[in-house]
Each structure stands twice: as C-alpha cells, then as structure tokens.
C-alpha positions as a Markdown table, in Angstrom:
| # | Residue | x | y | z |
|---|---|---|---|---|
| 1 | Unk | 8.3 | 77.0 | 83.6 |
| 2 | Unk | 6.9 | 74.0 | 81.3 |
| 3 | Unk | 6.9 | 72.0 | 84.3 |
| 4 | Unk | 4.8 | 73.8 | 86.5 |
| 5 | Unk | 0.4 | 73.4 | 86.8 |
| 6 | Unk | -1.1 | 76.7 | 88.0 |
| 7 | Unk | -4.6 | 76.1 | 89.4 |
| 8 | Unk | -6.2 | 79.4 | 90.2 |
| 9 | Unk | -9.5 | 79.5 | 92.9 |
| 10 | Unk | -10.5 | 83.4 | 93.2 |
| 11 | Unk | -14.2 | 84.3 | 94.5 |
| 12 | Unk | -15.8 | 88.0 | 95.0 |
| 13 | Unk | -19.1 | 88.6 | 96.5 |
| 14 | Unk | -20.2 | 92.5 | 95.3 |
| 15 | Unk | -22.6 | 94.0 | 97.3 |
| 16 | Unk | -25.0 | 97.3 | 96.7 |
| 17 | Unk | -23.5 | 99.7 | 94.2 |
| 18 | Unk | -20.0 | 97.7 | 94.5 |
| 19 | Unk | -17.9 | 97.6 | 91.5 |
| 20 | Unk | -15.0 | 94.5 | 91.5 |
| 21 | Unk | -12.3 | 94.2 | 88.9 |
| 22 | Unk | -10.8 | 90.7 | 88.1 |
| 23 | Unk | -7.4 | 91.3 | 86.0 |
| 24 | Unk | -4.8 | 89.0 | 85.1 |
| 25 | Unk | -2.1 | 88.2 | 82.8 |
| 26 | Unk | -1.2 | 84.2 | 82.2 |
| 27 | Unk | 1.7 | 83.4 | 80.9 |
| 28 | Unk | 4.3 | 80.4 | 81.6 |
| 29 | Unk | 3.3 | 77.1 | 83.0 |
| 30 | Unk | 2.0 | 74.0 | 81.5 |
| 31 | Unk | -1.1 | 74.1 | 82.2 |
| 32 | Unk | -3.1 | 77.1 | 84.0 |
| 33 | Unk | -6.4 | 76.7 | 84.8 |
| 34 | Unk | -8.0 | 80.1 | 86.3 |
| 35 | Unk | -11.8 | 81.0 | 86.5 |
| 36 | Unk | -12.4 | 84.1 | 88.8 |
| 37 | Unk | -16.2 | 84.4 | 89.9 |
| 38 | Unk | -18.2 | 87.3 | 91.0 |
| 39 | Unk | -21.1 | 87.1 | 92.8 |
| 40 | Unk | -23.7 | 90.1 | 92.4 |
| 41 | Unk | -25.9 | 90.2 | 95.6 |
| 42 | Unk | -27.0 | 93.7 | 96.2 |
| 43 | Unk | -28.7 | 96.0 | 93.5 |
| 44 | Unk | -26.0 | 98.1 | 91.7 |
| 45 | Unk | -22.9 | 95.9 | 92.1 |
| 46 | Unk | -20.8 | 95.9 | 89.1 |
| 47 | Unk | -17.9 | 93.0 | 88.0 |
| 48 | Unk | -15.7 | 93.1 | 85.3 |
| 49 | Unk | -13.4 | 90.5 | 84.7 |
| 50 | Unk | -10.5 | 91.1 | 82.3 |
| 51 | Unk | -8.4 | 88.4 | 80.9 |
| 52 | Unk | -5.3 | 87.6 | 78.5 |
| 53 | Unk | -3.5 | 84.5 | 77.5 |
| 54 | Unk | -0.4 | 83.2 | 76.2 |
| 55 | Unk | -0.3 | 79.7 | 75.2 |
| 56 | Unk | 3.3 | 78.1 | 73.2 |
| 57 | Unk | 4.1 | 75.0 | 72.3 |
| 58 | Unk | 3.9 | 72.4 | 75.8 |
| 59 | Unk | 0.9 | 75.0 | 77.4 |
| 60 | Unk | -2.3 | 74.8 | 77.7 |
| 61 | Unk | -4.2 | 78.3 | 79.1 |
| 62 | Unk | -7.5 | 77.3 | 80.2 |
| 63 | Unk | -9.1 | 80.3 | 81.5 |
| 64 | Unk | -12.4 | 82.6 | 81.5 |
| 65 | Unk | -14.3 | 83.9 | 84.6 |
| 66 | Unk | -18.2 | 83.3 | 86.4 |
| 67 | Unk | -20.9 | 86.1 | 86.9 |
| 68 | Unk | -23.7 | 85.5 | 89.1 |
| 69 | Unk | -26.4 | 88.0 | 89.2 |
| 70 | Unk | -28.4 | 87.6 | 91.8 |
| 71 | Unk | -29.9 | 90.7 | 92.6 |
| 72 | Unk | -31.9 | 93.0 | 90.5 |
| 73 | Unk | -29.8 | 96.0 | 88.1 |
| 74 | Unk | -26.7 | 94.3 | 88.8 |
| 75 | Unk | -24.2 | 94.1 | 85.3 |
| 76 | Unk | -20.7 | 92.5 | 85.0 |
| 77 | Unk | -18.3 | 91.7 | 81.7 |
| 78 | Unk | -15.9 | 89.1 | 80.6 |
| 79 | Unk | -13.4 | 90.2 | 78.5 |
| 80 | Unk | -10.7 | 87.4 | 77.4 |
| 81 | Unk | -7.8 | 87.6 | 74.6 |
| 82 | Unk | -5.7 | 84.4 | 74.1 |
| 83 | Unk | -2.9 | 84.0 | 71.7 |
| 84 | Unk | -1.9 | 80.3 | 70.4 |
| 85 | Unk | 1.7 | 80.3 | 69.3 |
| 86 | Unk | 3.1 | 76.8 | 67.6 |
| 87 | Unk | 1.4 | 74.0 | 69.6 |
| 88 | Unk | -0.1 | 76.0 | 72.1 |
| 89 | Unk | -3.6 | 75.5 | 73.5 |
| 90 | Unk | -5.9 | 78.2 | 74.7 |
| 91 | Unk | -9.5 | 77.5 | 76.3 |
| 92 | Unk | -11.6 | 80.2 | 76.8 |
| 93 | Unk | -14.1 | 78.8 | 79.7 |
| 94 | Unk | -16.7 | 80.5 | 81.3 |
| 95 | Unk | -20.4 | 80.4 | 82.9 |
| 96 | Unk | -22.7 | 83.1 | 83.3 |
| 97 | Unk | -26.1 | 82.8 | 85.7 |
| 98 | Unk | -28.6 | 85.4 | 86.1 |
| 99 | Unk | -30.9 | 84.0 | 88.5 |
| 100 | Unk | -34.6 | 84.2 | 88.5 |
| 101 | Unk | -36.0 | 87.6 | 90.4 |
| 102 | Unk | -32.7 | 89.7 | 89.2 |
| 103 | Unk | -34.2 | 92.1 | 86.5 |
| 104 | Unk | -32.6 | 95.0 | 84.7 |
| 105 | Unk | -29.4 | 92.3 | 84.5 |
| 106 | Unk | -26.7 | 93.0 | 82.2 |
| 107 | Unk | -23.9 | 91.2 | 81.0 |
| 108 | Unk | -21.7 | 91.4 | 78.1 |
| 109 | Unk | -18.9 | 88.7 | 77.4 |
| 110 | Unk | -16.1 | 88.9 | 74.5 |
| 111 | Unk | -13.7 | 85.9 | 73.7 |
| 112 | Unk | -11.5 | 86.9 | 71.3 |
| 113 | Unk | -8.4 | 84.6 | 69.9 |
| 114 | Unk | -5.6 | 85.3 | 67.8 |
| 115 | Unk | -3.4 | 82.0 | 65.8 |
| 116 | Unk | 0.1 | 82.7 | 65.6 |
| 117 | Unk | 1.3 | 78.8 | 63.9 |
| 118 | Unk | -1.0 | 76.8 | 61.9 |
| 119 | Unk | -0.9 | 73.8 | 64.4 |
| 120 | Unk | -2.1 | 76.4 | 67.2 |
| 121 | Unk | -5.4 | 75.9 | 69.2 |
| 122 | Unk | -7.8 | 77.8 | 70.4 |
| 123 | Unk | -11.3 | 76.4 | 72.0 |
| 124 | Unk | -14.9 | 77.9 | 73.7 |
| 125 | Unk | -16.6 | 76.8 | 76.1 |
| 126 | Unk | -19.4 | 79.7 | 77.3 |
| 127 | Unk | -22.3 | 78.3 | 79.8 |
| 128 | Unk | -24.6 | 80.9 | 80.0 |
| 129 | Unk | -27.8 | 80.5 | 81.9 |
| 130 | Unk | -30.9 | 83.0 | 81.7 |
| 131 | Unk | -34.0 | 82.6 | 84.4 |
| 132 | Unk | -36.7 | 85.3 | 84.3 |
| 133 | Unk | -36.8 | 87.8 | 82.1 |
| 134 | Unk | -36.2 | 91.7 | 81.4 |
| 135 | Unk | -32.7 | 90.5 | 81.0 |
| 136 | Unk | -29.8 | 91.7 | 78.7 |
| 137 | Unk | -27.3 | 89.1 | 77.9 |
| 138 | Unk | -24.6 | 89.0 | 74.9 |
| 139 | Unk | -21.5 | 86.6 | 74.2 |
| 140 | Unk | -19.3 | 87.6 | 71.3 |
| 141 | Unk | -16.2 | 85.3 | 70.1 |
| 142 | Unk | -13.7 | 85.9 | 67.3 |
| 143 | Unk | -11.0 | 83.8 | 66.4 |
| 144 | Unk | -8.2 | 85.2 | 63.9 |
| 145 | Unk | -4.5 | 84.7 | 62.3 |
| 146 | Unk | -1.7 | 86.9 | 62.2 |
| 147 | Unk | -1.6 | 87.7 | 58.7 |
| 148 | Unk | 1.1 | 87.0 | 56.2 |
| 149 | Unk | 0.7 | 90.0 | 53.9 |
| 150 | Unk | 0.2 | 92.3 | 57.0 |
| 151 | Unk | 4.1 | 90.5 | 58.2 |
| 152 | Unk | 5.4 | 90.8 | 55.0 |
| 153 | Unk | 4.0 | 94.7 | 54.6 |
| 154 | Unk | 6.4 | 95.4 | 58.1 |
| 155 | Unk | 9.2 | 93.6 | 57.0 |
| 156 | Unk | 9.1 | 96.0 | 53.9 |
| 157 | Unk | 9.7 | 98.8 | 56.1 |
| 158 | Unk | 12.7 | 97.3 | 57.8 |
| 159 | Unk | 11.2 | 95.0 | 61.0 |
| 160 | Unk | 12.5 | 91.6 | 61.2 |
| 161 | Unk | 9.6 | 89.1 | 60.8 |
| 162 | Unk | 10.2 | 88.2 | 64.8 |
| 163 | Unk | 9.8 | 92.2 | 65.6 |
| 164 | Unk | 6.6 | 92.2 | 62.7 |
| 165 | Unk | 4.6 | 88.9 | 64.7 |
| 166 | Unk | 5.3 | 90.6 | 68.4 |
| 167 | Unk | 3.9 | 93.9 | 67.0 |
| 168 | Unk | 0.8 | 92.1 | 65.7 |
| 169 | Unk | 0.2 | 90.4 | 68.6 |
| 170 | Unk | 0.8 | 93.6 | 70.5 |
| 171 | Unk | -2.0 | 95.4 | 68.7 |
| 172 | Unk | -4.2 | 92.8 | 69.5 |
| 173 | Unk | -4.5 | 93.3 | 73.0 |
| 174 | Unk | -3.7 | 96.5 | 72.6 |
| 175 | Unk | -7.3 | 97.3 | 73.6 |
| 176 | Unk | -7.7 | 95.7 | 76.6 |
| 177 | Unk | -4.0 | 96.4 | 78.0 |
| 178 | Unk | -4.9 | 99.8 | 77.8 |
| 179 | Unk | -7.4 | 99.2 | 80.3 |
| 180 | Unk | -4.9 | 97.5 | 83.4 |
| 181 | Unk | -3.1 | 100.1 | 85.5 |
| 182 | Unk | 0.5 | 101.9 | 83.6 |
| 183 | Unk | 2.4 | 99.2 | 85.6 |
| 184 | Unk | 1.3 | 96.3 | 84.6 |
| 185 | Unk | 0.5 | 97.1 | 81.0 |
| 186 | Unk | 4.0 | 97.7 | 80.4 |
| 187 | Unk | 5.5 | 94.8 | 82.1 |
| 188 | Unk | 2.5 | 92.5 | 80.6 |
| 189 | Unk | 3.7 | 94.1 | 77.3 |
| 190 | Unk | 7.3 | 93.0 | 78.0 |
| 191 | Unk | 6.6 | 89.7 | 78.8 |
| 192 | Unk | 4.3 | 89.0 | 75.3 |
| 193 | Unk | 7.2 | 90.3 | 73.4 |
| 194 | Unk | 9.7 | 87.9 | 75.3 |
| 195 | Unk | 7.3 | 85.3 | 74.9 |
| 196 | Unk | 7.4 | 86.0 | 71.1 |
| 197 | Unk | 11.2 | 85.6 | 70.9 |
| 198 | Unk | 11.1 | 82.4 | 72.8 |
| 199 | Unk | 13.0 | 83.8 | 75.4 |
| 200 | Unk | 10.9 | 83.1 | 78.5 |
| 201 | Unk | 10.0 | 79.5 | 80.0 |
C-alpha cells in the first residue's frame, strides 16, 4: 500500500568460517528504508547481502546493506538492483568498514539501476571506509534505461509494449534472481510483472 512506511533493522554477527545470506525483495509501500548489516568477527566468515527494488510513482526504496570486517580473511558482497518506474525513487545506501588489523579483507559491492519513465529517480550513496592495508575493496554502479528500440524490436514480434517493458525489466534482474531459492524467484518474478501492469498497491 501507498500509505504504509516500512522501516527495516536486521543485524548478523558471522563468526569463524560462517557464511550469512541477506536476501530480500521490496516492493509496495511508500517509503522503505532497509539496511541489513553483517558483522565479520572471526577469520573465515563470509556475508553476502542480495538486494532488489521496485520503486513507482508515490515510493521511495531506500535500501542497501553494511559490512564490517573486523577480523582478518573475512569477505562479504552487496549486490543491489532497483528499478524506477514513472516517479518512483530508488536509493541505493550502503557503508562498508574494514577495520584496522583485518588483512586479506575482501569486499565487492554492485549497485546497479534500471529507468523505466523519464521523470524516474535513482540515487547512490556508498560509504566505504578502508583502515590498514592488504585489503581488496571494489564498488561498481550502473545506471540504465529500458530502451526504445529494444521495445519496439518485441513489439515487432507480437508483445504488447506492457508485456515488452516487464520482459526487460525481467532480464535485468534476471541475474541476481537466479541466485534466491526456486520459491521465491518465482513469486519475486510475479510480483515485478504485476508491478509493471500497475496492478499491485
């Protein structure tokens, strides 16, 4: 519902050769705000945190997720996908620490967005702090539309442009769906596609 702020507080401490998996879907509400942190504490604990949006017109998605490494060969991801559709707003948000005395650290975060409307929004916000050293950090962000000659290419093999825009948006997360359990691929899958025909919220 349009109505409805969904504030989201979710905390994981990993310890020695640990491995914690973060994955949510947020769709609906007018304004979500969801960081899930991981805490690293013992050599060999792992985190990944895997993330998709879906912001319309009246929503904002404000999400991302914290690492803190604070042990030695510890590693997490980010992973976050957000689709803008009409006046939507997504925020990507997230802080990464790798505190002094953890060496052999790795941590890899992607932010990618995908622009349905030409009045969509999508914003970063990565905080990423480094102590020490023999450390391997990356951030990577993207931000692209759906494109008109790729829509127009579908339609002239007998989609509609509504079925054309869900199956762009659907190979856009593809990736990363493929990754959450059968479940709730499918249903996240289901949703997206509602939310593309305006039929949910």
């Amino acid at each position: 519902s349009t109505n409805m702020y969904n504030l989201v507080t979710q905390r994981a401490l990993v310890y020695g050769d640990a491995y914690h998996e973060w994955v949510d879907g947020n769709l609906g509400s007018k304004v979500t705000m969801k960081y899930p942190s991981s805490y690293l504490l013992e050599p060999g604990a792992r985190s990944e945190i895997l993330s998709i949006a879906f912001a319309k017109t009246g929503q904002q998605q404000d999400t991302g997720g914290k690492l803190i490494l604070a042990a030695p060969h510890t590693s997490g991801t980010i992973v976050s996908k957000s689709i803008s559709k009409g006046k939507g707003r997504a925020s990507y948000r997230g802080l990464v620490k790798v505190m002094e005395g953890a060496r052999h650290g790795k941590v890899n975060v992607e932010c990618d967005a995908l622009l349905i409307d030409p009045e969509s929004r999508t914003d970063t916000y990565p905080a990423i702090t480094v102590r020490g050293n023999q450390h391997a950090t990356q951030h990577e962000a993207s931000v692209s539309q759906v494109s008109a000659e790729q829509v127009f290419y579908m339609q002239q093999r007998g989609l509609s442009e509504g079925e054309a825009m869900s199956l762009s948006v659907n190979g856009f997360v593809n990736d990363l769906v493929r990754e959450f359990p059968m479940e709730y691929s499918v249903e996240l899958k289901r949703l997206i596609d509602l939310e593309m025909e305006d039929s949910v919220g």
